[in-house]
C-alpha positions as CSV (number, residue, x, y, z in Angstrom):
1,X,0.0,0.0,0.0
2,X,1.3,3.2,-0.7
3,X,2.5,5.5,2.1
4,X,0.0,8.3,3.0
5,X,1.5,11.8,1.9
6,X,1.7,13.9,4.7
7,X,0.8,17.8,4.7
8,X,3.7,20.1,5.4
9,X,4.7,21.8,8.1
10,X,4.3,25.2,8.9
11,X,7.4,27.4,8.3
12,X,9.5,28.1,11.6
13,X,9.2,31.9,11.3
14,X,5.4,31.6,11.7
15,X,5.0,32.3,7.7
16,X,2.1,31.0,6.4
17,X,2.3,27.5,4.3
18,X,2.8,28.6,0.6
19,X,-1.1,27.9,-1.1
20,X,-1.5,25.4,-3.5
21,X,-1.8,27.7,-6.8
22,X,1.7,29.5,-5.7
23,X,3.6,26.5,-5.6
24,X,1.6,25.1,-9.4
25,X,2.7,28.5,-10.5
26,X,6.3,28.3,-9.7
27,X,5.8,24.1,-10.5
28,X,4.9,25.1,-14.4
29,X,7.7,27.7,-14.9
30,X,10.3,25.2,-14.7
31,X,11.9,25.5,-18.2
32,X,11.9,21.5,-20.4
33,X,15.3,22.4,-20.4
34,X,16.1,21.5,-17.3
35,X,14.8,17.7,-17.8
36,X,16.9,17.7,-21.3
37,X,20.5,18.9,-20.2
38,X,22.6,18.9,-17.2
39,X,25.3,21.2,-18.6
40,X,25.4,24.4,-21.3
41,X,26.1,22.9,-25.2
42,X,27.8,24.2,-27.7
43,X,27.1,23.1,-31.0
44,X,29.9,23.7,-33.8
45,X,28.9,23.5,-37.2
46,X,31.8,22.6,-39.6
47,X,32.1,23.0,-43.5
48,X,32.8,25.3,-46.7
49,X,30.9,28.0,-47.8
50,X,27.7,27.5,-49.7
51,X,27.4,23.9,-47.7
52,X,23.9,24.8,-45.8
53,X,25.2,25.3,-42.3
54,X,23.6,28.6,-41.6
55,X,20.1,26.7,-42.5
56,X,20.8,24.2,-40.5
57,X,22.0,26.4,-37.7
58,X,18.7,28.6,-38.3
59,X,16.6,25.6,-38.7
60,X,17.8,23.9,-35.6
61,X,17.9,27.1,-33.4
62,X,14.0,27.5,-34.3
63,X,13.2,23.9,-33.3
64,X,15.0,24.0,-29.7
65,X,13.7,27.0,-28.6
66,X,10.5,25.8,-29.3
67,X,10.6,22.5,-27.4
68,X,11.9,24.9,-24.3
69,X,15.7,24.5,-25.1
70,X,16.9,28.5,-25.0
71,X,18.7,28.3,-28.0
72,X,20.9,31.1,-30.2
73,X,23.1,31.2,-33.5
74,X,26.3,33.1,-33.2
75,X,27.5,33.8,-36.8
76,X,31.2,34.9,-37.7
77,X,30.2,36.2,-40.6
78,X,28.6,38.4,-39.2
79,X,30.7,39.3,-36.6
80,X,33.0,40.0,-39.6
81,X,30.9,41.7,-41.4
82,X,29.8,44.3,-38.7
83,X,33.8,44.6,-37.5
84,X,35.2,45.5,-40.8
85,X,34.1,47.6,-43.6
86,X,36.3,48.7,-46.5
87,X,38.3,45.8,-47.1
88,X,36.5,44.8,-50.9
89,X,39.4,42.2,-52.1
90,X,39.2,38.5,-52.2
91,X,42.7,38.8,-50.6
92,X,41.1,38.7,-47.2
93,X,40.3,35.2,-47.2
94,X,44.1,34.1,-47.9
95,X,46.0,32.5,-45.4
96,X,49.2,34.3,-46.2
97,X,47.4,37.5,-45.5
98,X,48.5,37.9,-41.5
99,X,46.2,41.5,-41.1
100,X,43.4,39.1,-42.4
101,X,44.1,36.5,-40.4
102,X,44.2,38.6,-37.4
103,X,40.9,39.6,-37.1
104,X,39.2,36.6,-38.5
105,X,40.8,35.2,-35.1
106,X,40.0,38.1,-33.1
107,X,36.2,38.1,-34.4
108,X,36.3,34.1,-33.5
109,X,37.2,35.0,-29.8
110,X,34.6,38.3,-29.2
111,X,31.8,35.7,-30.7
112,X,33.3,33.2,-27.5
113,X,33.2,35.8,-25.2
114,X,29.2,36.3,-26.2
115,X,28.9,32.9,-26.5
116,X,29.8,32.6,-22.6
117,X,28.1,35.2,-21.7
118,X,25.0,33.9,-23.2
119,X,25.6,30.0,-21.6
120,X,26.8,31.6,-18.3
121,X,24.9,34.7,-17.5
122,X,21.6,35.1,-19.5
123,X,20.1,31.6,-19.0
124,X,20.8,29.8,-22.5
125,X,21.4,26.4,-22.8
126,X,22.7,25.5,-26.1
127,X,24.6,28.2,-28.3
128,X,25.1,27.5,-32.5
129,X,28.8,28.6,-33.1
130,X,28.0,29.1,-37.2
131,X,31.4,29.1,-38.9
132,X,33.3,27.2,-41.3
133,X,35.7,26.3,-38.6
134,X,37.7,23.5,-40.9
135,X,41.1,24.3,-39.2
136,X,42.6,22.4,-36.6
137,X,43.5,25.1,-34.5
138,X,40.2,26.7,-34.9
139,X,38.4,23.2,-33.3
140,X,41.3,23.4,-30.6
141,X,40.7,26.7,-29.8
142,X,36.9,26.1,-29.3
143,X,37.6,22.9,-27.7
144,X,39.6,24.6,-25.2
145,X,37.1,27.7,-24.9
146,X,34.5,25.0,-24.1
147,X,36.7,22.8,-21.3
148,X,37.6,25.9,-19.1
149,X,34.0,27.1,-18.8
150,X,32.4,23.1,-18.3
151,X,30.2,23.3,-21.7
152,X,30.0,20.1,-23.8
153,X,30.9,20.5,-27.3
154,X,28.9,18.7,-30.3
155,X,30.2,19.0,-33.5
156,X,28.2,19.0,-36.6
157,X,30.0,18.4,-40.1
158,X,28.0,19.4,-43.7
159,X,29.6,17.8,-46.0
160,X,28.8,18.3,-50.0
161,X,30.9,16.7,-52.9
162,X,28.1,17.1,-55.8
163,X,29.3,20.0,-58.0
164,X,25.8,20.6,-59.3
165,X,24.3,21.2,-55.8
166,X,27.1,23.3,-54.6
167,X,26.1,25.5,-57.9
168,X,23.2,26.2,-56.8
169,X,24.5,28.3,-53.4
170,X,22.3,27.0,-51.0
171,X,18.7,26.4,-52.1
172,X,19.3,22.9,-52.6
173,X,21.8,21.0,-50.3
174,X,22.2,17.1,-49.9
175,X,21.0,17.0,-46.2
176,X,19.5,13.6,-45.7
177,X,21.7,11.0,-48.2
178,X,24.1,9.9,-45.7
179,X,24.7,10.3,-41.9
180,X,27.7,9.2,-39.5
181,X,26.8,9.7,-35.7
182,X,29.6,9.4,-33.7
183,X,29.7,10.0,-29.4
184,X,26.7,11.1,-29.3
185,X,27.2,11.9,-25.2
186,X,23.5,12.8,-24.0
187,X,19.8,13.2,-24.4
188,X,19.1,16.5,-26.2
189,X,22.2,15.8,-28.5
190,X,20.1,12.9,-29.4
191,X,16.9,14.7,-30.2
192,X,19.4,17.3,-32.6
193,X,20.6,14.4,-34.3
194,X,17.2,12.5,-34.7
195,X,16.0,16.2,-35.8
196,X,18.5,16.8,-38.2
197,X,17.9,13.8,-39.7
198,X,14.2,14.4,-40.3
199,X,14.7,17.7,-42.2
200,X,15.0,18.3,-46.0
201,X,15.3,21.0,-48.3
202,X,12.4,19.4,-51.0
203,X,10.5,22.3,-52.3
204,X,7.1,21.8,-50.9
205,X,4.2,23.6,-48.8
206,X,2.3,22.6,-45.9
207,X,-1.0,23.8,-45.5
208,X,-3.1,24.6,-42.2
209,X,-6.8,25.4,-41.4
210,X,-8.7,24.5,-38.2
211,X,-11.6,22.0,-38.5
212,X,-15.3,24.4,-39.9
213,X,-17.3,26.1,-37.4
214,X,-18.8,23.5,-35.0
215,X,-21.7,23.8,-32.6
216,X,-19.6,24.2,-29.8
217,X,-18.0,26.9,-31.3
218,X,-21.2,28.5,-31.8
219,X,-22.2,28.3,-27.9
220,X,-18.9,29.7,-26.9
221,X,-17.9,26.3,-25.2
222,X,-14.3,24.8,-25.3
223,X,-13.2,21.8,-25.5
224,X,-15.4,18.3,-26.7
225,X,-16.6,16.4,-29.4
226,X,-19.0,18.2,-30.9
227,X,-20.3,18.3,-35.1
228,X,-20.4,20.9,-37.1
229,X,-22.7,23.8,-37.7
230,X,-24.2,24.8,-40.5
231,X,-21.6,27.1,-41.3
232,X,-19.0,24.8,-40.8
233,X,-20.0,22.1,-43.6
234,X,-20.6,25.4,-46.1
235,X,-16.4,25.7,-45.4
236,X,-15.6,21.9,-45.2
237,X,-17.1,22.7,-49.2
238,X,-15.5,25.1,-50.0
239,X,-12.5,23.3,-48.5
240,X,-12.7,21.1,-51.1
241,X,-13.1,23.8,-53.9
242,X,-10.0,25.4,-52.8
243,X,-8.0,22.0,-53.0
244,X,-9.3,21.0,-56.6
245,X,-9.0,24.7,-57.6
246,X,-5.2,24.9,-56.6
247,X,-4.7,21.0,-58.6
248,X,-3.4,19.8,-55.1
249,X,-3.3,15.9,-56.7
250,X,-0.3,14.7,-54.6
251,X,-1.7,16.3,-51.2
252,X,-1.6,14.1,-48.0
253,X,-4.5,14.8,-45.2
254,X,-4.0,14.9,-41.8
255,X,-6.9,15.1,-39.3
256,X,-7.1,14.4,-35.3
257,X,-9.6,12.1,-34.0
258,X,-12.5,14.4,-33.4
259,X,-15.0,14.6,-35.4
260,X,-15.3,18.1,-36.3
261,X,-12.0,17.6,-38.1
262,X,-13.1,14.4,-39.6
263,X,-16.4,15.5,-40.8
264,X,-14.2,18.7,-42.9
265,X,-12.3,15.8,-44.5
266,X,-14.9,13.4,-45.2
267,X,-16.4,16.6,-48.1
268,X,-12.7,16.6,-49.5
269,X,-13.3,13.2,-51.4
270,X,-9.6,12.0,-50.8
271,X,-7.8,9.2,-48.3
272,X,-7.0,10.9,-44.9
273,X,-5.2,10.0,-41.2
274,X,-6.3,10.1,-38.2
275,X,-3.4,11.3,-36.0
276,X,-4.9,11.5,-31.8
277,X,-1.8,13.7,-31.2
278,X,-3.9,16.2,-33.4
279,X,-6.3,16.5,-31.2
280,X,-7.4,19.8,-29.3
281,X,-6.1,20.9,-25.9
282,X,-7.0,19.0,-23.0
283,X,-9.3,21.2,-20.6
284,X,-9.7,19.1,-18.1
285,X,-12.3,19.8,-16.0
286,X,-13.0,22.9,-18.0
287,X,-13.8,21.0,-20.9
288,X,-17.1,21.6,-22.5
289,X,-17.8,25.2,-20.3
290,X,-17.4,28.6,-21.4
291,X,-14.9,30.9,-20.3
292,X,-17.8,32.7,-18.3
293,X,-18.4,29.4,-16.7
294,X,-14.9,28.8,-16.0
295,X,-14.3,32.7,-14.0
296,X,-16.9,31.5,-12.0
297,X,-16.7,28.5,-11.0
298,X,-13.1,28.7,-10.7
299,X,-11.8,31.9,-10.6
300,X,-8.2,31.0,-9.4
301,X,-7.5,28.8,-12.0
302,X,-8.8,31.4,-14.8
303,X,-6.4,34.1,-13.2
304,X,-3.7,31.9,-13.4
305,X,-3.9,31.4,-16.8
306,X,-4.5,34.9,-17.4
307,X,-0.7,35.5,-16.1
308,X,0.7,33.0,-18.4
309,X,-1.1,31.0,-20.8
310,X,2.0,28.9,-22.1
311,X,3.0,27.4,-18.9
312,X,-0.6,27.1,-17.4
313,X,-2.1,23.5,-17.2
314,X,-5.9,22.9,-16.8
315,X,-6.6,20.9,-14.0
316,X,-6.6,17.1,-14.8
317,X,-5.7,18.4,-18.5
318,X,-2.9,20.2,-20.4
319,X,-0.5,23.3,-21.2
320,X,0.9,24.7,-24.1
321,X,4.0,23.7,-22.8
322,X,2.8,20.3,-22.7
323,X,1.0,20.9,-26.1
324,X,4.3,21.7,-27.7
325,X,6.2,18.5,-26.3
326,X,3.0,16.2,-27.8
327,X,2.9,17.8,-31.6
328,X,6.7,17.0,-31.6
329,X,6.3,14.1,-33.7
330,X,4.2,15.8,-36.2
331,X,6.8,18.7,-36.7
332,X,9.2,15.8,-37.6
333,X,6.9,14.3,-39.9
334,X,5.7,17.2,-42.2
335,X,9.7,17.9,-42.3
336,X,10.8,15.2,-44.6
337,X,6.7,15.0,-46.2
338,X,6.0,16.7,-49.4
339,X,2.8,18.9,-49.4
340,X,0.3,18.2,-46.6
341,X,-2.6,19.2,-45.2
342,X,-3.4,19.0,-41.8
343,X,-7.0,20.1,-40.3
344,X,-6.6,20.5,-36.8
345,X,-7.5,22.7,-33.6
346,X,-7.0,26.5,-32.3
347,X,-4.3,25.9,-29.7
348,X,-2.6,22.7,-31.9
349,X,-2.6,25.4,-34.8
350,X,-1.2,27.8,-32.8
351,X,1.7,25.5,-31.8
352,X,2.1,24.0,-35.6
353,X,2.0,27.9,-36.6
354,X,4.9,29.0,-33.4
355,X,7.4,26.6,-35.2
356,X,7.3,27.6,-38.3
357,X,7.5,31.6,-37.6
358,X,9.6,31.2,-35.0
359,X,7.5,32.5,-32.2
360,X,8.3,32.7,-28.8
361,X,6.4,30.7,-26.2
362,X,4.8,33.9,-24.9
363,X,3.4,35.0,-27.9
364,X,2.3,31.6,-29.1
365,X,-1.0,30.9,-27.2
366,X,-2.0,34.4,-28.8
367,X,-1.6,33.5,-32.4
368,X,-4.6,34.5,-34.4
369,X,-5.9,31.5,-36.3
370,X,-9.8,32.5,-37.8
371,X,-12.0,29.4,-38.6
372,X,-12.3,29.1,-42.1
373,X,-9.0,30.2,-43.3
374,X,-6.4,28.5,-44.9
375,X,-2.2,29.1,-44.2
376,X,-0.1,28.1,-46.7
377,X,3.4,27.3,-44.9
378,X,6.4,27.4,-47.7
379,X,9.5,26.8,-46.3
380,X,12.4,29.4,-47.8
381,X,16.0,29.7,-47.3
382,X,16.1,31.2,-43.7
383,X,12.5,31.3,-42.7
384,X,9.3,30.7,-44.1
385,X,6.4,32.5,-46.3
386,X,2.5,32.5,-45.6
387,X,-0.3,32.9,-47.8
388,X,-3.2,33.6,-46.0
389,X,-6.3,32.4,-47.7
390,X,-10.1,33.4,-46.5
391,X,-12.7,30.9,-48.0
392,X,-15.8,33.2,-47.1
393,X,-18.3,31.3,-45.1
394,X,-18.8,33.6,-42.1
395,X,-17.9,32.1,-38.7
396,X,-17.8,33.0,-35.1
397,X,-14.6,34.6,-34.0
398,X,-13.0,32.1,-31.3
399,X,-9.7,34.2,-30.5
400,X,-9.4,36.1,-27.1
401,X,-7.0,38.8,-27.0
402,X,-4.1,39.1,-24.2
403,X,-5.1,40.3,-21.1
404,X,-3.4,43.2,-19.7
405,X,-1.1,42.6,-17.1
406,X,-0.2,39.2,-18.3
407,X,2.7,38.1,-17.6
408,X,6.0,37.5,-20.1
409,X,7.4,34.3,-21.0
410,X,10.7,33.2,-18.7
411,X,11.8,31.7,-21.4
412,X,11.5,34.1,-24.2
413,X,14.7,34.3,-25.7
414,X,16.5,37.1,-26.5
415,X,18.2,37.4,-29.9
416,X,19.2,40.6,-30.3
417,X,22.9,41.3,-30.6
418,X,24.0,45.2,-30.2
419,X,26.7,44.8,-33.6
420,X,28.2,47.8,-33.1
421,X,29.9,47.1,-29.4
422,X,31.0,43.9,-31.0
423,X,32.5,46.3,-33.7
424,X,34.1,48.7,-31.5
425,X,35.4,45.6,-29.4
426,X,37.5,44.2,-32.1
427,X,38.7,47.6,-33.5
428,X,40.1,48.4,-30.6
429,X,42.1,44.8,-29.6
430,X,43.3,45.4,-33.4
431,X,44.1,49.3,-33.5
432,X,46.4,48.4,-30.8
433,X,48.0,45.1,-32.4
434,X,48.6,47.2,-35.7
435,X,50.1,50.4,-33.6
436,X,52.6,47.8,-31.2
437,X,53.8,46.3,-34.9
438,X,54.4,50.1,-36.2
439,X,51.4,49.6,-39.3
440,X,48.6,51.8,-39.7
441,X,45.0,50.3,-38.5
442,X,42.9,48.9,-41.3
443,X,39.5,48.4,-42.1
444,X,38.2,45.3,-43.9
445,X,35.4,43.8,-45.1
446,X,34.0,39.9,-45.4
């Protein structure tokens, strides 16, 4: 039989016991990070030019940060770029060229310095060193960098020996034909290889609507299993009208197992899956009331997720948080798929959406996504374009605004860099290296 938990004790100093929404509210704020890692990473990417590693740095950066991994891309280049300005000659990029060589090294240790202040000092827990780095000294240096401060180091290698896909300059690299995995030393270094793994650089689109109006949405209730309204067959139509209209032959359907989504698919005409990790947000005891109902009746719990509606779990259901960690698997999937559509929910929307524009976790559960519209996601070099299409069957409007005096995400990231300190930094180290050897200070450019 399991032991009887006990009720703690009152604190010594006469304080009163902490209530049970204060300690759920610092409970939810601890970041996934902490369950993923037990020391800062940096990740090295290694290769030539034109060989996809920004992408992958950008594309791998995006997908951390929004599992809960505080993630950020340092690039030399552009630490190079912002440190030098008038130096226009291919000569800067030869190895007999010592000024050259100077700051390139010099930019390589101010992007460290950052790079430690960001593991050390401003919470982050993995940091992207983007760089060719296909010197031996360079990987010592960073190696070394990395075993005075206690970071891990994970190198990642992009390799490309096909002359016809290095002409095309990175809109088309060979991710994905072969891998070697070697000391792979811990958990989230697993999920970045199983992640890089799963992406490709396939032209395709992905396209995104929430299930058509249903009568739940109607009565203002959340949650459940309800059909759909009148209105909501009219779009599940039109639905298919848009799809035959935009000759979408080779499109794959994805629905979640409630029926509001699986009644729009049934009018497209075409083979579909079910996926349950599609399904909506679990309300918990909330499910099937209106927000009214829910201020009421429990008027804690809706102020609590008034202050922060990522990290806030429903009683006996789910976060967004928890949201995020669930549609993980499906992020993988429409990465190597070609063009998909998936007909899902408000909040698993919202999440699908948060990846793919790289939102942070306090703006996600805010994303505005109307019934009866469909996004069409098409990934691009760094990022990704949307086409917003309106099918025009009215609908009720579901999406409730930000309350004032909400709180901000712990874990929104910061990814601001202030360039021109970084600039002045590295002028001045080299103003005074060039003045010791008796040479004028020069300016250069990448």
């Amino acid at each position: 039989m399991a032991a009887r938990q006990q009720r703690p004790a009152a604190a010594s100093d006469g304080s009163a016991e902490p209530k049970r929404t204060d300690l759920r509210s610092h409970e939810k704020k601890c970041s996934w990070a902490s369950y993923m890692t037990n020391s800062p990473t940096v990740i090295v990417m290694i290769g030539l030019p034109a060989r996809g590693k920004t992408y992958m740095s950008k594309k791998l950066t995006r997908y951390l940060n929004w599992i809960g991994v505080p993630t950020k891309v340092f690039n030399l280049g552009v630490y190079r770029r912002d440190a030098v300005k008038s130096y226009k000659s291919y000569d800067f990029f030869r190895h007999d060229n010592e000024e050259a060589m100077g700051i390139r090294k010099q930019c390589a240790l101010v992007a460290l310095q950052d790079v430690k202040a960001y593991l050390s000092e401003e919470g982050g827990q993995i940091a992207v060193f983007d760089a060719t780095n296909t010197t031996r000294e360079r990987r010592e240096l960073i190696l070394n960098f990395a075993k005075d401060n206690a970071y891990k180091v994970f190198f990642v290698e992009s390799i490309c020996d096909d002359p016809d896909v290095i002409a095309e300059n990175i809109m088309i690299i060979n991710v994905g034909q072969r891998f070697l995995v070697n000391r792979v030393q811990d958990y989230i270094q697993s999920k970045i290889v199983y992640y890089l793994m799963n992406i490709h650089v396939h032209s395709h689109s992905i396209y995104l609507c929430r299930h058509g109006e249903s009568q739940h949405n109607i009565e203002g209730l959340i949650g459940g299993d309800s059909e759909l309204s009148e209105g909501g067959k009219q779009f599940a139509a039109a639905l298919k009208g848009f799809v035959e209209e935009h000759r979408l032959s080779d499109l794959k359907v994805w629905t979640s197992q409630l029926r509001r989504t699986i009644q729009t698919a049934e009018e497209l005409g075409v083979p579909y899956e079910q996926w349950k990790i599609l399904n909506e947000i679990d309300a918990g005891v909330c499910e099937e009331m209106t927000y009214k109902m829910i201020e009421e009746k429990y008027p804690e719990e809706f102020a609590m997720r008034d202050q922060d509606k990522y990290h806030y779990r429903y009683p006996g259901g789910e976060s967004y948080q928890d949201l995020v960690q669930r549609l993980e698997p499906v992020i993988m999937e429409l990465e190597r798929q070609g063009n998909v559509l998936v007909i899902c929910h408000q909040a698993v929307m919202r999440c699908l959406l948060a990846y793919f524009l790289d939102k942070s976790a306090d703006d996600l559960p805010y994303l505005k996504c109307p019934l009866h519209t469909v996004l069409k996601l098409t990934p691009v070099a760094y990022g990704c374009k949307v086409d917003m299409f309106n099918l025009k069957v009215e609908a009720v409007n579901t999406h409730r605004d930000r309350p004032l005096g909400s709180l901000e995400s712990p874990f929104n990231i910061q990814v601001s860099n202030c360039m021109s300190l970084v600039c002045g930094r590295i002028q001045s180290t080299w103003r005074k290296q060039t003045q010791t050897r008796g040479c004028a200070p020069r300016s250069f450019l990448l």
